[in-house]
SEKEVO-288935 format. One record per residue (C-alpha): residue in three letters; x, y, z. Coordinates in steps of 0.2 Angstrom, whole numbers, padded with zeros to 4 digits, always signed. Example, Ala and Ser with C-alpha at 12.3 -4.5 7.8 and 13.67 -1.06 7.14 Angstrom:
BEGIN
ALA+0062-0022+0039SER+0068-0005+0036
//
This chain:
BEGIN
UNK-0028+0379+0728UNK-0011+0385+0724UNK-0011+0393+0707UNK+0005+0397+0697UNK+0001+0413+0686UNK+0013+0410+0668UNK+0018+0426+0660UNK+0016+0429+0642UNK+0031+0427+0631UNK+0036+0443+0625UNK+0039+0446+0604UNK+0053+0447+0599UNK+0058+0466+0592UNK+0063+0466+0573UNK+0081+0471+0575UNK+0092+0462+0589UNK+0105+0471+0597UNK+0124+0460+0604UNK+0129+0466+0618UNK+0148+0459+0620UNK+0153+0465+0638UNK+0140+0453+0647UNK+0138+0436+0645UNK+0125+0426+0652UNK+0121+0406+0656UNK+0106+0393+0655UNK+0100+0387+0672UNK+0090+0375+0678UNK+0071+0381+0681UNK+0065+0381+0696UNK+0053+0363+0698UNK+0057+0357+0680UNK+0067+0341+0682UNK+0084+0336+0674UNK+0079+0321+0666UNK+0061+0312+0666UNK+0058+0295+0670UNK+0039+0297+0674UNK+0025+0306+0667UNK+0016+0319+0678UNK+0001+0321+0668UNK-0002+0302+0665UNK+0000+0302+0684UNK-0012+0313+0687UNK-0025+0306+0676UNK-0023+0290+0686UNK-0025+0298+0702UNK-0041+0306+0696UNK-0048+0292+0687UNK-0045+0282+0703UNK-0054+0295+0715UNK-0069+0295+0702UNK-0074+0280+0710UNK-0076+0285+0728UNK-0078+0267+0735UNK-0066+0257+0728UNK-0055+0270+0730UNK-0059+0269+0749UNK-0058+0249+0748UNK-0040+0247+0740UNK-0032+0261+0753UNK-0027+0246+0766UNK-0010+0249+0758UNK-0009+0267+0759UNK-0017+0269+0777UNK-0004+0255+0783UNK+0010+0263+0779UNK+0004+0279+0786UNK+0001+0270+0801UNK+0022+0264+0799UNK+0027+0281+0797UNK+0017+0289+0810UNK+0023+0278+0823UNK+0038+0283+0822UNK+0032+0301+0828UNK+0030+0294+0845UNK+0050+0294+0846UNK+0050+0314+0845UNK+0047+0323+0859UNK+0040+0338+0855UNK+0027+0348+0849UNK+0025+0354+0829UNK+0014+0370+0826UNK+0014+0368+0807UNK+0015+0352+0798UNK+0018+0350+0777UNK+0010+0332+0770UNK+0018+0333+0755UNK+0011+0321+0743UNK-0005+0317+0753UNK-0016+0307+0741UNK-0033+0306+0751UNK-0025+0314+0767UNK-0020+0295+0774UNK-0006+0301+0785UNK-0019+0314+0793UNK-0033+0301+0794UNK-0020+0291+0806UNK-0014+0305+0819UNK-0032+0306+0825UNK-0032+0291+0829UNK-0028+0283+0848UNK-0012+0275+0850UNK-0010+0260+0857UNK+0001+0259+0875UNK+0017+0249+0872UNK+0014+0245+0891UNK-0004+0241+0893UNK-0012+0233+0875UNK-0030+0237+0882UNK-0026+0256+0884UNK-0023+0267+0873UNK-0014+0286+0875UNK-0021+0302+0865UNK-0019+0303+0846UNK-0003+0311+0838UNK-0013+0323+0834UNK-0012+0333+0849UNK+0006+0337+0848UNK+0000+0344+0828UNK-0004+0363+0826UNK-0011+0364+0810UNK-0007+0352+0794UNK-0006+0356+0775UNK-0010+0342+0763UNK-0003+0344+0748UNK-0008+0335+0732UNK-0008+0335+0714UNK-0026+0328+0711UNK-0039+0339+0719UNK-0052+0323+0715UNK-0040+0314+0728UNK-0034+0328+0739UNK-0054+0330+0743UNK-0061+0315+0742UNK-0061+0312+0762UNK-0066+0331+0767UNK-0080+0325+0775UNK-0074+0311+0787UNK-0074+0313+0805UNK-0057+0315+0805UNK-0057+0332+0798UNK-0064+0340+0813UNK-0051+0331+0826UNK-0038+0342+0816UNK-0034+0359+0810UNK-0032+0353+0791UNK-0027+0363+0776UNK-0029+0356+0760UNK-0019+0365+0745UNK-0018+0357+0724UNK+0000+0359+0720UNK+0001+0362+0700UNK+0019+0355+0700UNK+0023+0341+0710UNK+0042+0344+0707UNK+0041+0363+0715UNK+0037+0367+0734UNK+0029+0386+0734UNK+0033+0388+0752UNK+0046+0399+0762UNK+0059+0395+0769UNK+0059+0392+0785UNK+0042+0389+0786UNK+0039+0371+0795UNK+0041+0362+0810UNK+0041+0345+0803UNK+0037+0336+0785UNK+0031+0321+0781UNK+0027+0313+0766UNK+0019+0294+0763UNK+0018+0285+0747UNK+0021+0299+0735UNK+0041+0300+0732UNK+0044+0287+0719UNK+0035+0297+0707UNK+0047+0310+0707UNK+0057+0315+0692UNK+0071+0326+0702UNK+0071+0320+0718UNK+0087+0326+0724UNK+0080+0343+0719UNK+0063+0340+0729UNK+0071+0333+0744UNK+0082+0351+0745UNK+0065+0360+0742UNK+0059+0350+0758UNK+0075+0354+0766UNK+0074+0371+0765UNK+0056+0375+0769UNK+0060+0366+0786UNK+0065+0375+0802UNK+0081+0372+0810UNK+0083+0357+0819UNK+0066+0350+0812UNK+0063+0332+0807UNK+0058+0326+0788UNK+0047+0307+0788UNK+0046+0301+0774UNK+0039+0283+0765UNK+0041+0276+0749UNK+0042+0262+0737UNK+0055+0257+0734UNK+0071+0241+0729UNK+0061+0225+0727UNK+0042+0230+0725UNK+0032+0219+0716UNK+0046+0208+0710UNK+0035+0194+0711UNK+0023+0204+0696UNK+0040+0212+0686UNK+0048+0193+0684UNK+0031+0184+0678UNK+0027+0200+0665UNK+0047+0197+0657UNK+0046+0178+0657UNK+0028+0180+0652UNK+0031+0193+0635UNK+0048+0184+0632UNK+0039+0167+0631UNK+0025+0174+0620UNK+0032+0190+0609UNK+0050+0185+0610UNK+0055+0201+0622UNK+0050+0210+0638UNK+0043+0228+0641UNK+0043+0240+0654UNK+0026+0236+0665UNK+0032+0239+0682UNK+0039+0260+0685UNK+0057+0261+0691UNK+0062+0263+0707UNK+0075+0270+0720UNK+0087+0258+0727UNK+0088+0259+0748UNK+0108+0259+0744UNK+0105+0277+0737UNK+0091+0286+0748UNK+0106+0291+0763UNK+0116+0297+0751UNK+0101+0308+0743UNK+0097+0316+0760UNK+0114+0320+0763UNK+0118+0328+0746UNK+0100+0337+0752UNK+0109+0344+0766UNK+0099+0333+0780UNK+0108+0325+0795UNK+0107+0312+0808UNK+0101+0300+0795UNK+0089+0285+0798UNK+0085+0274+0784UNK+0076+0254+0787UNK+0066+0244+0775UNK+0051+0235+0778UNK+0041+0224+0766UNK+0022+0222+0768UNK+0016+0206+0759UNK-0002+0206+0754UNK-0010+0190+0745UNK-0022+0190+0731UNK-0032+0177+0723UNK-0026+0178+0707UNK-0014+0191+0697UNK-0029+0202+0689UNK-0035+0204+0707UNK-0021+0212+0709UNK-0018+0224+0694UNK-0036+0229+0694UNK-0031+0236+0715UNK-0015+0244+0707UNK-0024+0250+0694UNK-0040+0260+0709UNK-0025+0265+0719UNK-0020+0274+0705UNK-0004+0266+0704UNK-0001+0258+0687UNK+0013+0261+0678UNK+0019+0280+0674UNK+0035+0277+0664UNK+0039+0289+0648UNK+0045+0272+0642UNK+0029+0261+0646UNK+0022+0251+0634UNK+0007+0261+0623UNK-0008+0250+0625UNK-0015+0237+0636UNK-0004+0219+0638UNK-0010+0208+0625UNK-0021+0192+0634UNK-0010+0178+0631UNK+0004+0187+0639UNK-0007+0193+0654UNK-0014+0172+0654UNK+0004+0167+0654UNK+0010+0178+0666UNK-0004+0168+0678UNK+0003+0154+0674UNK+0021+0158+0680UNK+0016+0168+0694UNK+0005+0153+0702UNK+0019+0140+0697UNK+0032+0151+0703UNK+0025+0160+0719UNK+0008+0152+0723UNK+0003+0148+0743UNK-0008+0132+0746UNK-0022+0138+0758UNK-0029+0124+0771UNK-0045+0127+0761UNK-0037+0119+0743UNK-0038+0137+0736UNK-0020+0146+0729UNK-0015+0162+0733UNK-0004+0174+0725UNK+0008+0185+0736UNK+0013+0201+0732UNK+0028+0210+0740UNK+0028+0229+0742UNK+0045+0235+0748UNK+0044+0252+0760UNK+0057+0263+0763UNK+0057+0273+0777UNK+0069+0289+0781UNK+0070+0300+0795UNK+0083+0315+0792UNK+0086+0333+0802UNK+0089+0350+0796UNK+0104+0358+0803UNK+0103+0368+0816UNK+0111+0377+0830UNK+0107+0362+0841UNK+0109+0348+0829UNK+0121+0337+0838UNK+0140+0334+0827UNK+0152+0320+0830UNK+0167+0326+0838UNK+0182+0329+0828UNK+0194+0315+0823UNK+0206+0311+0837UNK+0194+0314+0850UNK+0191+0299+0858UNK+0196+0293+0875UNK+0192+0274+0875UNK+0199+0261+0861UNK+0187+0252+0854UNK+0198+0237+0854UNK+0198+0240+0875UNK+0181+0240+0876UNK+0175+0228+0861UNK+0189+0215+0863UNK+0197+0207+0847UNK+0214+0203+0841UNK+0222+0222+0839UNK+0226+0230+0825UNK+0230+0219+0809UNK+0247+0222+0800
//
């Protein structure tokens, strides 16, 4: 457990000296955001109610542990071995649970090659939620991998040295950042030269189906709409946040998992032991009212509902990943060459009707 140690204020002497010939400036604190948009603590309370209750909590991780699975794959493109690995934002250890795994053989779907795990030192898992962060230590798992599990007190603040790993990943656990340009720079500089940073998170159109039948839903029956569903990042914007973090050779794709449900309060009451629900400073206090939570039924089986062979209507739900893959600088980080360069025109080799004006 990583501990932060506060100092004590110090008082304030009786009479107060102006000095004239030095001037100094407010600055940002290190791991305090700008501006908040989400609530850590009520974050945290959600996390550890959910991991209260061990077997649901192990049920509704199909969402989590696919993902993972996405991410991880994506290993397999990166030849190269990692002595020391950072799981920022590991929430019951998902990502390490899928690199001791076998992984299937592109070439042979009845083989299958050695885990990822083999090309992995030693990993630290970091969380908020302790309840969460430990729920898994005694799964197999944890003796196919040299694992490390450490509480952060601030998700906003990495307490790490520069310099210090070989490769970062983090699954699920981004969008609930306040300042994540500032985390992202954190990640940046705790990374060696030349070493990757994977990352997952929701993002752009998750759970549109839920956010549209909640407005029409309160709009019909309370004559205006609240914020149920948290914000989140835009795919437009991740590049340009990795760049302003000082990560090259960017890679950024979308992918939407859409999982059906047999009714909307099916899927809340997952959301809800995921611990997932919403953590907005500008939530609604209080539960949503029944007539609106009926009505939003209503309009998401009207609006979205999936006639089964059976008779029986199901209720998709999208969940929108965004996946990013950026490098630290380093003295073998490839760059483009320089403007002018070039020895082929791309009209030559493309084809096309030559320049235009």
């Amino acid at each position: 457990m990583i501990l932060r140690v506060h100092r004590p204020l110090a008082k304030a002497p009786s009479t107060i000296k102006l000095c004239l010939t030095h001037r100094t400036y407010a600055i940002q604190a290190g791991g305090g955001p700008i501006a908040e948009v989400f609530s850590a603590n009520t974050k945290y309370i959600h996390k550890e109610r959910a991991a209260a209750n061990v077997p649901q909590s192990r049920q509704v991780d199909y969402l989590r542990d696919e993902i993972a699975s996405r991410l991880c794959d994506r290993l397999l493109d990166i030849n190269r071995h990692f002595p020391r690995v950072l799981d920022f934002g590991a929430n019951a250890c998902n990502v390490a649970r899928v690199l001791c795994r076998p992984t299937p053989d592109f070439n042979d779907e009845t083989r299958f090659t050695e885990p990822i795990a083999k090309k992995i030192g030693d990993i630290v898992c970091t969380d908020t939620s302790p309840s969460l962060l430990y729920r898994d230590e005694q799964e197999p798992f944890n003796s196919e991998i040299a694992i490390t599990r450490e509480v952060l007190q601030n998700v906003e603040y990495l307490p790490y040295e520069p310099n210090s790993f070989d490769l970062v990943l983090s699954s699920q656990s981004l969008h609930w950042i306040n300042d994540l340009p500032s985390v992202l720079t954190q990640i940046n500089t705790c990374l060696k030269p030349d070493a990757p940073f994977l990352a997952a998170m929701s993002g752009g159109d998750t759970l549109y189906e839920l956010r549209g039948c909640l407005q029409l839903a309160e709009q019909d029956r309370l004559g205006g709409i609240g914020t149920h569903v948290s914000p989140l990042a835009d795919v437009r914007d991740v590049g340009n946040l990795l760049t302003r973090a000082g990560f090259k050779l960017l890679t950024v794709d979308v992918d939407d998992i859409i999982v059906s449900y047999p009714n909307i309060f099916a899927l809340m009451t997952d959301l809800q032991a995921m611990g997932e629900a919403n953590a907005a400073l500008r939530r609604e206090k209080g539960g949503i009212g029944r007539d609106v939570l009926l009505a939003a039924e209503a309009i998401y089986r009207e609006m979205y509902g999936e006639v089964q062979e059976d008779g029986s209507v199901r209720l998709p739900a999208t969940f929108r990943t965004v996946y990013m893959i950026g490098w630290k600088e380093g003295g073998s980080t490839p760059r483009p060459l320089e403007r002018g360069t070039g020895e082929a025109n791309l009209v030559d080799v493309l084809g096309g009707g030559g320049r235009i004006g």
